[in-house]
C-alpha positions as CSV (number, residue, x, y, z in Angstrom):
1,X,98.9,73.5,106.3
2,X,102.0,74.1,107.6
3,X,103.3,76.7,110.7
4,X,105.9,79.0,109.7
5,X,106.1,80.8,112.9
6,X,105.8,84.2,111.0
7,X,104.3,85.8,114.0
8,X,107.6,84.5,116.1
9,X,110.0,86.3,113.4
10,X,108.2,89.6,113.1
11,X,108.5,89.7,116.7
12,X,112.1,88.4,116.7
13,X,112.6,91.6,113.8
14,X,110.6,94.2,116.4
15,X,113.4,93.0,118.6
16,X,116.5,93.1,116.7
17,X,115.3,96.4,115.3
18,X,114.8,98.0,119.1
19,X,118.5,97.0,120.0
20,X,119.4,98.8,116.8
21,X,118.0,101.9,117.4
22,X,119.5,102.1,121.1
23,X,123.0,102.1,119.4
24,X,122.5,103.6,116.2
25,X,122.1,107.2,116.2
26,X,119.7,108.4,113.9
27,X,118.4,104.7,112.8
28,X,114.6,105.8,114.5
29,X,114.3,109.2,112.7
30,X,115.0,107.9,109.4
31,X,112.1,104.6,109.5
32,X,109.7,106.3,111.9
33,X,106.4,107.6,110.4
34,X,105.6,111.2,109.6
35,X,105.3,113.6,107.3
36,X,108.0,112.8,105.0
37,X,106.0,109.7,103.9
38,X,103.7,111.8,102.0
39,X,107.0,113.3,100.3
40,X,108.4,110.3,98.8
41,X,109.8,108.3,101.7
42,X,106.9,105.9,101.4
43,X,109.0,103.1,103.1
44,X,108.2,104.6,106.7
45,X,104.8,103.2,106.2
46,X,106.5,100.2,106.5
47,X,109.1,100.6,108.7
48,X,107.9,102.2,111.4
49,X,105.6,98.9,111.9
50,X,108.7,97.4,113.2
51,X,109.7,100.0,115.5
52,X,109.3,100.7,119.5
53,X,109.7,104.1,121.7
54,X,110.1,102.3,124.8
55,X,111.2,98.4,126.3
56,X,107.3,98.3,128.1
57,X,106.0,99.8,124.5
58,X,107.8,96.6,122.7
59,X,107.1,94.2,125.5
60,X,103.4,94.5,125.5
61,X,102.9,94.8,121.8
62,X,105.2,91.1,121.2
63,X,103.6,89.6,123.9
64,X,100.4,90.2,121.7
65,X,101.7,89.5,118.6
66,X,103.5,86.0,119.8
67,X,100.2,85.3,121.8
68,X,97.3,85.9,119.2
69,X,99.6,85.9,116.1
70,X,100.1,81.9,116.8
71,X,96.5,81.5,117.2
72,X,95.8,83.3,113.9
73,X,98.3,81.9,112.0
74,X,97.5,78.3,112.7
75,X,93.8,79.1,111.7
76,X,94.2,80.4,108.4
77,X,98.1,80.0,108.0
78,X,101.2,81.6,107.6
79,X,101.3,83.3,104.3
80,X,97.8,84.6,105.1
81,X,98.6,86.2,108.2
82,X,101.5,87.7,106.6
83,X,99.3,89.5,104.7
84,X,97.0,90.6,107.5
85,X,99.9,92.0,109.5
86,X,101.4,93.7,106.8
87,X,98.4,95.2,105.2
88,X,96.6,96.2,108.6
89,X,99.9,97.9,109.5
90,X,100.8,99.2,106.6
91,X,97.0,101.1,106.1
92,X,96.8,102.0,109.8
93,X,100.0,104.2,109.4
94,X,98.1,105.4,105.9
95,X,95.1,107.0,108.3
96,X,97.8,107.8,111.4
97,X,100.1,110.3,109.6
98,X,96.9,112.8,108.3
99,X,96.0,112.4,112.5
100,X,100.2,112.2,114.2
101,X,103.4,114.5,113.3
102,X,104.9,111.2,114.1
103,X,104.2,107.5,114.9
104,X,106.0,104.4,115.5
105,X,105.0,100.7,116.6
106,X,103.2,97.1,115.7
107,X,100.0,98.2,117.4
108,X,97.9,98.5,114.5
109,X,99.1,95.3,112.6
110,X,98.3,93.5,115.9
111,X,95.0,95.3,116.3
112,X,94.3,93.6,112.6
113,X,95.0,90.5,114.1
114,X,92.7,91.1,116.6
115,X,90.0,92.1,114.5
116,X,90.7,89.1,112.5
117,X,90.7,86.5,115.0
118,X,87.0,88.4,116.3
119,X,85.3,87.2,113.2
120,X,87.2,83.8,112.9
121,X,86.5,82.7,116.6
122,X,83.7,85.2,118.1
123,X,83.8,83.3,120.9
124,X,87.2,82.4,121.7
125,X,87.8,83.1,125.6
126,X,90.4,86.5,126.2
127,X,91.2,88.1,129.4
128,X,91.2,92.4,129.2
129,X,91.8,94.1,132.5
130,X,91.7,90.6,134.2
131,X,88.4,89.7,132.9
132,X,87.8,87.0,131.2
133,X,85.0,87.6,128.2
134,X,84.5,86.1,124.8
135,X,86.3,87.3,121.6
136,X,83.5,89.7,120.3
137,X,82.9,91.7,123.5
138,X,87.3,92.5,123.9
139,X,86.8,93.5,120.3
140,X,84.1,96.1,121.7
141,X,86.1,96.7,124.7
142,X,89.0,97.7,122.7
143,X,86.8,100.0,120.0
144,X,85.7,101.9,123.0
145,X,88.6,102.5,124.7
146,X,90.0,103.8,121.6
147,X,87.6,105.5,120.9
148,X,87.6,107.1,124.5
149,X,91.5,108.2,123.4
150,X,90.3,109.7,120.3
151,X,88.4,112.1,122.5
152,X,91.0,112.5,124.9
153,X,94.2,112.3,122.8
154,X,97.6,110.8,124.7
155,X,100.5,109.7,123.6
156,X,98.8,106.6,122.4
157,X,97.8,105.8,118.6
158,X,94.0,105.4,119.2
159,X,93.5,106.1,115.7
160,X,95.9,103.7,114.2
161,X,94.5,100.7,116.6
162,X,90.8,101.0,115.2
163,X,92.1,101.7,111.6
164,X,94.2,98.1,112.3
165,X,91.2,96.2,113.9
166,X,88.3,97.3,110.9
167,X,91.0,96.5,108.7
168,X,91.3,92.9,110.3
169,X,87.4,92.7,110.9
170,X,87.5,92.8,106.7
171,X,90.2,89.8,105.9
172,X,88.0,88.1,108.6
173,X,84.7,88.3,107.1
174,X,86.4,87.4,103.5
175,X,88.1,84.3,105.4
176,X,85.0,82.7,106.5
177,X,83.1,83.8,103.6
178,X,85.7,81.8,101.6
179,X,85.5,78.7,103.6
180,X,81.5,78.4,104.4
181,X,81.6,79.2,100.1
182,X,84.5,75.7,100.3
183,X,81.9,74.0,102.7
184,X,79.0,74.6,100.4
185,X,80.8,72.7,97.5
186,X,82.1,69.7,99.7
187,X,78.4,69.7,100.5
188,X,77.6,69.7,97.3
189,X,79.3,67.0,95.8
190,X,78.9,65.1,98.5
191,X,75.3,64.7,97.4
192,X,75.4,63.6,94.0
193,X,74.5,60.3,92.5
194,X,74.1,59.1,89.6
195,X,71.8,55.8,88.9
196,X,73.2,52.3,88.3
197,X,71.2,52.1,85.0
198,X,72.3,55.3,83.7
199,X,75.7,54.3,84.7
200,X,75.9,51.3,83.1
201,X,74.2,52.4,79.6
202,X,77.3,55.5,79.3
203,X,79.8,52.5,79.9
204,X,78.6,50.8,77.2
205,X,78.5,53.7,75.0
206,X,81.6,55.4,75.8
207,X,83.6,52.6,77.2
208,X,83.4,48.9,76.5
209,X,84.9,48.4,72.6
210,X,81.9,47.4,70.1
């Protein structure tokens, strides 16, 4: 199964995209999300996936994406992770622009791959805050924290992040219902047999000329 780096050019796209919207006036108000996605421009629920507000707000977000998008992607590969990006991105923003005038950023087709990776490997190690703690428990961490910012709204999509990760927790469950269903046939196979005798009798039936 081989790496095609997908997570390294999304990033690489977050990145060219930021520069452009430093020097093109007007680039961020036409791709961001809002309400005009519900009016037609349905392409901002793709767009704004790729865009940042700040340097800090891109940094942290590619450091993720670079960091556990590798991880994810050599697991179940490329194409798949493709699709949990896209899709966990793409239906975060769905649920974010009944809950934001307006929304931009990765965080909630990184927060797929986060949920993702939590089913895959529960028990992967992960440090939040500086604390190292198994897969499962960030997963938790990160649920109530945004849950915490649901409460207490900021300029942070808390909303879009859980949206993202339940939407991840779901291709994960399907991934490793897919392969234990793979494993069960291997298994399978693996233990038939079929008697000399009865071997030899459909050979000379079906085989050996009369």
């Amino acid at each position: 199964m081989k790496n095609k780096y997908f997570s390294i050019w999304l990033a690489l796209i977050c990145i060219v995209l930021f520069i452009l919207q430093t020097v093109i006036p007007g680039l961020t108000d036409s791709l961001i999300l809002n309400k005009s996605a519900l009016s037609g421009e349905v392409w901002r629920f793709l767009t704004s996936i790729f865009l940042h507000g700040s340097f800090s707000h891109l940094l942290l977000n590619m450091f993720a994406l670079i960091l556990f998008g590798l991880i994810l992607e050599s697991l179940i590969g490329s194409k798949r992770f493709l699709l949990v990006f896209l899709v966990s991105g793409v239906v975060a923003n769905i649920v974010s622009v009944f809950f934001y005038p307006a929304s931009l950023g990765a965080s909630g087709a990184i927060f797929g791959i986060l949920g993702a990776l939590t089913i895959i490997k529960p028990l992967m190690g992960v440090f939040v805050y500086g604390l190292p703690m198994p897969m499962f428990v960030a997963a938790i961490v990160w649920i109530l924290i945004d849950l915490y910012g649901v409460i207490n709204p900021s300029d942070v999509g808390n909303i879009a992040h859980i949206s993202g990760i339940v939407i991840g927790f779901l291709f994960g469950f399907y991934f490793r219902l897919r392969h234990f269903k793979k494993a069960m046939i291997r298994a399978d196979y693996s233990r038939i047999s079929i008697p000399e005798h009865e071997m030899r009798s459909w050979e000379e039936k079906w085989i050996r000329p009369s």
